[in-house]
C-alpha positions, 0 to 999 in steps of 0.5 A: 500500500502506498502511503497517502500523499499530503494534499495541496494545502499541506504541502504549501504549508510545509514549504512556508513552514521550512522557509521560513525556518531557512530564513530565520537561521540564515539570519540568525548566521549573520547577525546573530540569535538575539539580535535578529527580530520577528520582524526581520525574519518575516520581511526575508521569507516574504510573510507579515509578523502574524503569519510567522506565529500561524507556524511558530509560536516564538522565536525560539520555536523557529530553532528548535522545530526538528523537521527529521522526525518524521524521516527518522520513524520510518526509516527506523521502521524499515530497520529488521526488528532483530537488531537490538534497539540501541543498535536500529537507533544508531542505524537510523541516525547515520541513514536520516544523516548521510541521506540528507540533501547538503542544503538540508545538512547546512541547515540541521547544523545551523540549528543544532550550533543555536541550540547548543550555543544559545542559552535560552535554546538550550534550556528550552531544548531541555523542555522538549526532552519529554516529548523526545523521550515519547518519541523514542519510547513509542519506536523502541516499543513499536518494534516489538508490538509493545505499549510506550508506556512501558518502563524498558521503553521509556528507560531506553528512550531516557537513556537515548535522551541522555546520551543525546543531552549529554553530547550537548552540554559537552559540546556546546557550539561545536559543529554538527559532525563533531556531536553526531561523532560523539552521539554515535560514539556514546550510543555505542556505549549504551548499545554494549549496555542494552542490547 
């Protein structure tokens, strides 16, 4: 069965919604988190201030929307149910990395360098681990038909999480490929644990 396409509408949404992302973070290169306005951010992607918080409610929102999620569940999905979890985490982000386009990559990085190098991102991105960890939680049970409310689940997923926040506050600002390195290494780790 073929998945079912977004319509119209939902496609044009999503390409204002990355569009302005782009803007915001090509901005936020050059001048800088704090110095960079709504205001200024919706002149570049060619909408009025209101419409920018139809698709973000704060400024920060413009940083931390992850647009991999999607991509990454269902590459994991893809993933032989045989390979422990940790593993098929690992697995799935080196495929959602190394099979993004470059232009995509720049922007990836640019937001992770906010992230981990703005404060006001940071603590923020700290606010997001629960829905992070929901996330993985419900992959990792997924995989083998469970509830994701289950404790290994939610202890894998926190696990996961940790690995990944750990990485950020050991390595703020540093680029992207040196905390995918890091994420991966420390996975590993956790991977020799788990599975």
């Amino acid at each position: 069965m073929t998945p079912e396409l977004p319509g119209l509408r939902e496609q044009k949404k999503a390409r204002t919604r990355e569009t302005v992302q782009r803007c915001a973070l090509d901005l936020f290169a050059a001048h800088g988190y704090a110095a960079t306005t709504i205001d200024q951010i919706a002149a570049a992607a060619e909408i009025s201030p209101s419409t920018f918080f139809r698709y973000f409610p704060t400024k920060e929102d413009v940083v931390l929307a992850d647009f991999t999620d999607a991509i990454a569940v269902d590459v994991l999905r893809a993933i032989p149910r045989d390979v422990g979890y940790v593993a098929a985490i690992r697995e799935m982000a080196r495929q959602v990395w190394s099979g993004m386009p470059p232009e995509k990559a720049h922007y990836e990085s640019l937001r992770h360098e906010l992230i981990s190098s703005v404060p006001e991102l940071r603590a923020r991105m700290l606010d997001e681990y629960g829905r992070n960890v929901q996330l993985i939680a419900s992959m990792v049970s997924e995989r083998e038909g469970g509830d994701p409310d289950d404790p290994r689940a939610r202890a894998i997923a926190g696990a996961v999480m940790g690995v990944m926040l750990s990485v950020l506050a050991d390595m703020p600002g540093a680029p992207m490929a040196d905390h995918l390195a890091a994420i991966d290494a420390r996975l590993a780790v956790l991977e020799g644990l788990i599975d």
